[in-house]
N, C-alpha and C positions, 0 to 999 in steps of 0.2 A: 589968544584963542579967537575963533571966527565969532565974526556979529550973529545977530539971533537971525539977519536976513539971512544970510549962508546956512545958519542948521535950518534953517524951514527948507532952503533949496534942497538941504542935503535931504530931509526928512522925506520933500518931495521924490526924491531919485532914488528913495527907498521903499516908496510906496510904490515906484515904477516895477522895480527889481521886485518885489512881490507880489504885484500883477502879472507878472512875468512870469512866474514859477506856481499861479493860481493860489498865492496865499494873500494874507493882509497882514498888515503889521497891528502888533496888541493894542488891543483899543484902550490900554494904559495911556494918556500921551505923554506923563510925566517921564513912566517909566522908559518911554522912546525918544524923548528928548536927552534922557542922559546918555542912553545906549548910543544915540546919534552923535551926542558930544565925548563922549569915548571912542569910538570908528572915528572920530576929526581926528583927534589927540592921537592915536595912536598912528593916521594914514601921514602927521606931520612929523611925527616922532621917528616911524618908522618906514614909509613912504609906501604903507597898505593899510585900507583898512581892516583889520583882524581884529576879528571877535573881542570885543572890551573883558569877556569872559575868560579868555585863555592867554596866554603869555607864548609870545615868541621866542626861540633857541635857537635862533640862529641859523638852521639849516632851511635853506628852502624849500628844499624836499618835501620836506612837514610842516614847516609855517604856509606852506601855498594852501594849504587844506584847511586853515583858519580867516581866509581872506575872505569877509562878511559877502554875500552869503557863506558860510562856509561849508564844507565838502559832503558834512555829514548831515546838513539840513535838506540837502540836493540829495541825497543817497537816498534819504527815509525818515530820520527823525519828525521832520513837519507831518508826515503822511502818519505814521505810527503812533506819536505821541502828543498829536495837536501841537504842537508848538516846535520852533529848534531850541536847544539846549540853553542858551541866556534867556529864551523868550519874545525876543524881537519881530519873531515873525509867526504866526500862526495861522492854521487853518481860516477858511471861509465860517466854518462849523462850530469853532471855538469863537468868533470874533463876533458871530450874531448870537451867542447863548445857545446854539442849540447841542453842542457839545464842549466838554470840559477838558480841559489838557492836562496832561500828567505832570504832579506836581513833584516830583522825583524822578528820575532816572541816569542811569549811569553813564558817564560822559566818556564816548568812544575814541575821542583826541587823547585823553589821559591813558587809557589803555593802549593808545599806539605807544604814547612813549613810554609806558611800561616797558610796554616788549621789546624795544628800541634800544631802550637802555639796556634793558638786560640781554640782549644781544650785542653790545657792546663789552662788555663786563664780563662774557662765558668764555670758559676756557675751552677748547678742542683737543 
């Protein structure tokens, strides 16, 4: 696994990437150091970093849409629900207390492969 200097770089290059997008990352720093040490492990495992939250299937098609940022934080989750769906990145608004992020909601990745699979599976 990388040295703790490499996650601080990475951590740094993910505070760019939400500068970038006007968000911050949670002002948990635990809970971003692991999410960082998860985007390591998976970008070595599987040579992207994808959401520590969701599982790759192989298709790229729909693994490209979990490559941290991923598709549905950019779409609206961050904007809608303060936060994207693990949490890693959050509003300006949640990060200084002056709003609170949804501490539930349904994860839109899951519902693609719902319908995915089950358009794989119907018969015509």
């Amino acid at each position: 696994m990388s040295s703790n200097i490499d996650l601080d770089r990475y951590i740094k290059s993910l505070e760019k990437i939400a500068e970038r997008f006007g968000w911050k990352l949670n002002p948990d720093k635990d809970l971003v150091r692991e999410f960082a040490m998860g985007l390591l492990k998976n970008k070595e495992r599987y040579g992207y970093a994808y959401c520590p939250c969701r599982f790759p299937i192989g298709d790229m098609e729909i693994d490209k849409k979990i490559i941290c940022p991923c598709v549905y934080a950019k779409e609206r989750d961050v904007e809608k629900y303060g936060r994207c769906y693990c949490g890693l990145f959050v509003t300006k608004e949640v990060y200084e207390g002056k709003a609170k992020a949804a501490e539930f909601f349904a994860d839109r990745h899951a519902e693609l492969l719902l319908k995915s699979s089950k358009s794989k599976f119907r018969k015509d």
